[in-house]
C-alpha positions in Angstrom: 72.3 151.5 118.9 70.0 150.2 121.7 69.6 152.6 124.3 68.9 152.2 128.2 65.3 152.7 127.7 64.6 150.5 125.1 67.1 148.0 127.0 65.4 148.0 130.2 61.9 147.9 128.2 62.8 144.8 126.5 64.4 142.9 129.5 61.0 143.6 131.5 59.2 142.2 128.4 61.3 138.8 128.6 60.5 138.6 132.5 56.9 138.7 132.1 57.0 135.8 129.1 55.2 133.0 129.6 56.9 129.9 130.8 56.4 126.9 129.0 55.1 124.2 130.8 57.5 121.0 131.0 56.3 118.9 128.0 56.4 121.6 125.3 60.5 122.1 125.8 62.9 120.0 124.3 64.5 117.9 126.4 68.3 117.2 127.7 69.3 114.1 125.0 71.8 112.6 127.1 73.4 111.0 123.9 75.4 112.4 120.7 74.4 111.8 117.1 75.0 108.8 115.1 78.6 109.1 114.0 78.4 109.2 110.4 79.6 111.5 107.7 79.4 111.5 103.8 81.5 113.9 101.0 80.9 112.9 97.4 83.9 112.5 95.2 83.1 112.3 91.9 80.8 109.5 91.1 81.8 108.3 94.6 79.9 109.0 97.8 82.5 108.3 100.4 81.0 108.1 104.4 82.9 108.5 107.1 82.2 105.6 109.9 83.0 106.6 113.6 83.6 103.6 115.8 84.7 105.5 119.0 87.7 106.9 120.7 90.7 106.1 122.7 92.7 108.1 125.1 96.0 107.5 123.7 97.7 109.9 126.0 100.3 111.9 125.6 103.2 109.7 126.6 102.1 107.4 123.2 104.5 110.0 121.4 107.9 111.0 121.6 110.6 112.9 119.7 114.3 113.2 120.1 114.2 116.5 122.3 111.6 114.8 125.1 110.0 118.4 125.6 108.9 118.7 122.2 105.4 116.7 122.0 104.6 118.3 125.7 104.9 121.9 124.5 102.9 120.8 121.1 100.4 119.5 123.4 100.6 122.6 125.3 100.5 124.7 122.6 97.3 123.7 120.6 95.3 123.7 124.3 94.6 119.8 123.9 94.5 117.4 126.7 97.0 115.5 127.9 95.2 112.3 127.9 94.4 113.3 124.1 91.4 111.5 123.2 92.1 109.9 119.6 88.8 108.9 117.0 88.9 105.4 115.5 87.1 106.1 112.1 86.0 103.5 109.0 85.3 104.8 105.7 82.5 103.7 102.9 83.1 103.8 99.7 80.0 103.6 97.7 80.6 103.5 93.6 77.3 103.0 91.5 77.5 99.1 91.9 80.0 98.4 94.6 79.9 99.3 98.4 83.3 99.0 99.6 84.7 99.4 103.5 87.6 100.9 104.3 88.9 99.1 107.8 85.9 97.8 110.1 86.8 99.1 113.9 87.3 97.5 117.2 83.6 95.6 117.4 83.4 93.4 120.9 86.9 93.7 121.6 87.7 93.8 125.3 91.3 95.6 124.5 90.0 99.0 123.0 87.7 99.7 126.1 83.9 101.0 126.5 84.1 104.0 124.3 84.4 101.8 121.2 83.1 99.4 119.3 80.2 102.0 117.5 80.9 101.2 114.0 78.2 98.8 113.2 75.4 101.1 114.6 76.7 103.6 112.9 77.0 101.5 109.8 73.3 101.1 110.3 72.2 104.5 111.1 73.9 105.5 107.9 71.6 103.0 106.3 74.0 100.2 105.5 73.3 96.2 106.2 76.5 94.6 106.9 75.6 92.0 104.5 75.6 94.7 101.7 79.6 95.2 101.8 81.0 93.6 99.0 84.8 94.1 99.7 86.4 95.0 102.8 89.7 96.6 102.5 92.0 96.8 105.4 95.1 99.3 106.0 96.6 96.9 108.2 95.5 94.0 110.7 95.7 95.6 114.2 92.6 95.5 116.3 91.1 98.6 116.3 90.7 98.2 112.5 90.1 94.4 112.1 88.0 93.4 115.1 85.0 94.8 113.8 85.4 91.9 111.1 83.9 89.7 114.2 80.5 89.3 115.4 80.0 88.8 119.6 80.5 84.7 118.4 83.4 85.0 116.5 81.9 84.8 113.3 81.9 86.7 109.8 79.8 89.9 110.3 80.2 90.9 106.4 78.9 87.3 104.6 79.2 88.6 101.2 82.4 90.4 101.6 85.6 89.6 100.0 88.7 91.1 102.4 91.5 93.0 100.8 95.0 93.0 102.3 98.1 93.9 101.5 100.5 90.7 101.0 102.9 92.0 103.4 100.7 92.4 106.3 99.0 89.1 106.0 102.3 87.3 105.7 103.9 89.0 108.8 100.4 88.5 111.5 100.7 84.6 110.2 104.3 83.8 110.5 104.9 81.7 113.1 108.9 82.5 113.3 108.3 86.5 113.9 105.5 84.7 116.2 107.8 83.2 118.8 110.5 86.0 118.8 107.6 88.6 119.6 107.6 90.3 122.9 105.3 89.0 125.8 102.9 91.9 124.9 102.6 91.8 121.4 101.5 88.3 121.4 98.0 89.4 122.2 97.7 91.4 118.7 98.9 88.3 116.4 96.1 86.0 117.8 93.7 89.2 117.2 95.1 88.8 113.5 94.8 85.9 113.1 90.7 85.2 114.4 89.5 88.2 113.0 91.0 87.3 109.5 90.3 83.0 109.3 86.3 83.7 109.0 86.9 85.0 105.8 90.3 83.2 104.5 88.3 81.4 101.7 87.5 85.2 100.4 90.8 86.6 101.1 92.5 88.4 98.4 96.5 89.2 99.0 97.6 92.3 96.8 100.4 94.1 96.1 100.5 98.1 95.7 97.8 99.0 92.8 94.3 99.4 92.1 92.4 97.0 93.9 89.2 98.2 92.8 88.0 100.9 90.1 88.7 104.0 91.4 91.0 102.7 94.5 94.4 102.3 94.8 96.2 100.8 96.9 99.6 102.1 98.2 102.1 101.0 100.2 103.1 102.8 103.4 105.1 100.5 105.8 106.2 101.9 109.4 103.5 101.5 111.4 103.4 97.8 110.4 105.4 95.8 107.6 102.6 95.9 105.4 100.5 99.1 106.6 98.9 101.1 103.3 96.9 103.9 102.1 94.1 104.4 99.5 94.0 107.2 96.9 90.3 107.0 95.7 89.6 108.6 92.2 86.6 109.5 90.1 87.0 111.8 87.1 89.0 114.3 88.1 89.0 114.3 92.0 90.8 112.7 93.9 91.3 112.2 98.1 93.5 109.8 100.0 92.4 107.3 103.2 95.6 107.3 105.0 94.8 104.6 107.7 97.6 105.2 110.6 99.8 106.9 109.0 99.0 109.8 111.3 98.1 109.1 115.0 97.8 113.2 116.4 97.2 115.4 113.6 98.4 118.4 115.6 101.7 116.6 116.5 102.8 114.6 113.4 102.1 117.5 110.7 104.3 119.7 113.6 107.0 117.4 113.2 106.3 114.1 110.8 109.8 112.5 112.9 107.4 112.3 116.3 106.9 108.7 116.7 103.8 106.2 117.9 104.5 103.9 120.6 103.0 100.8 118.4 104.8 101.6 114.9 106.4 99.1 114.5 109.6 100.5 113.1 109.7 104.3 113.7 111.7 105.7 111.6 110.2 103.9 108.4 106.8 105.0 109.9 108.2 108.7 110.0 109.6 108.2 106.5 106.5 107.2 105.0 103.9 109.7 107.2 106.0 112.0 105.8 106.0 110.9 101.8 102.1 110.7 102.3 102.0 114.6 103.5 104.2 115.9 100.7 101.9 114.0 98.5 98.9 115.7 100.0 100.3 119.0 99.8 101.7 118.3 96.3 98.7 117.5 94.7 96.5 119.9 97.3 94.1 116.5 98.0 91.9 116.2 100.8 92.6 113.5 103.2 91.3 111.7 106.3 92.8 108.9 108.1 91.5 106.5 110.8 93.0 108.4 113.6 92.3 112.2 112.5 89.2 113.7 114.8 86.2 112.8 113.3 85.0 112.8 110.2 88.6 114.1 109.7 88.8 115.2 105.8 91.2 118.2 105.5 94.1 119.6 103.9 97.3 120.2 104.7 100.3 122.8 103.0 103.9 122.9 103.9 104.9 125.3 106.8 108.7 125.1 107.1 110.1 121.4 108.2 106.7 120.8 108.9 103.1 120.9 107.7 100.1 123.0 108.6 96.6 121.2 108.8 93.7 122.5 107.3 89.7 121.1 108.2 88.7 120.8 104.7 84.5 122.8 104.5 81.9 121.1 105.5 79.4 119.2 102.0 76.6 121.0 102.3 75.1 118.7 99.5 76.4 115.6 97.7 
């Protein structure tokens, strides 16, 4: 126990220190560091990519009983304007460098808090022109923008892109096209520019492994063609779940909560929740595009709904 004397002695000690002069103390930073974040898996090193945030806001969700996702909300002390990361993932094997979705890049329609995934790609000491395959969870802007350079052109030149066949057949159909709503026009030309640099070195796939080690699954909703990947090596496995969770504190709550731009709720909420019982089934860490950064955790069954777990931090690879 520390007494009064010895108390007051020490606090007279710290007033007489010396003051260091200006120059010898570290400075304010003004600035965060690079967003970037690796786990190994296996023979894998996998490196979480973060290209910003977006304040999605509160009134994005809704359930059937309206006061639900405002008590939620309440409940876990987050704010209302809930401020949402947009995250890419690298997957590095022993010869292959794969991406996992590419982020907003230049454009206007995610706002000045994006847009950070090629520095970060950098920082993290990747070229652009060392991805050999980029594999997107589904063509909306926030995850295929970032295919784009400032002049419309390839950023990755030596990367072959990976898309589900649904997807890519639904953002270039002209007939769903001119029977889309006013305001979803917008995201079908995104589509479509951010995917023609690299049509020569499209590949269109169906659910399986599109690579070794990465398999490619189907999880419609959010858009026709919207999917997951379940990366193995050896024995270990994880899942990328791209959008199939928006707010992880809401949609583990109550999977049914739905996303203003799903595309078909209820299928969304059918497969958010098929992807959680298969996390919690096979107790697999997961991340996902939208899950606060770097996002890998775990998540067990708590009644109707699921509990979310951070998964520890790798303190080596």
């Amino acid at each position: 126990m520390i007494d009064r004397r010895h108390f007051l002695a020490a606090a007279a000690a710290t007033a007489l220190a010396p003051v260091l002069p200006a120059a010898a103390r570290a400075p304010l930073s003004g600035s965060q560091v690079p967003g970037i974040y690796r786990r190994k898996l296996g023979d894998l090193e996998i490196t979480a990519i973060l290209d910003g945030y977006v304040p999605l806001g509160a009134k994005s969700f809704s359930s059937t009983d309206p006061a639900t996702v405002g008590q939620l909300v309440a409940g876990a002390g987050l704010d209302e304007s809930l401020p949402t990361s947009v995250n890419a993932f690298v997957v590095n094997s022993k010869d292959r460098t794969y991406l996992i979705d590419s982020g907003s890049g230049a454009w206007s329609g995610m706002g000045d808090t994006m847009g950070r995934a090629e520095a970060n790609l950098r920082a993290a000491g990747i070229e652009p022109a060392q991805i050999d395959t980029i594999i997107l969870t589904h063509a909306h802007p926030d995850h295929h923008e970032g295919l784009l350079t400032a002049e419309k052109t390839a950023r990755f030149p030596n990367a072959e892109l990976v898309i589900h066949e649904t997807e890519h057949a639904f953002w270039h159909d002209d007939g769903i096209l001119s029977q889309a709503p006013a305001e979803a026009k917008p995201f079908f030309a995104s589509a479509r520019g951010a995917l023609a640099p690299y049509a020569a070195r499209t590949r269109k796939v169906k659910a399986g492994e599109v690579a070794p080690g990465l398999m490619l699954e189907h999880a419609p909703g959010h858009t026709p063609g919207h999917s997951i990947l379940r990366l193995s090596s050896g024995s270990q496995q994880l899942l990328l779940v791209g959008d199939s969770i928006h707010n992880i504190v809401l949609q583990t709550a109550q999977p049914e909560i739905a996303f203003v731009f799903d595309a078909d709720a209820k299928q969304a909420a059918a497969s958010r929740r098929r992807v959680l019982d298969m996390a919690a089934a096979d107790k697999l860490v997961f991340s996902g595009a939208h899950i606060p950064f770097p996002g890998f955790g775990r998540v067990s069954k708590d009644g109707n709904g699921y509990r979310f777990a951070t998964a520890e931090w790798s303190y080596t690879l």
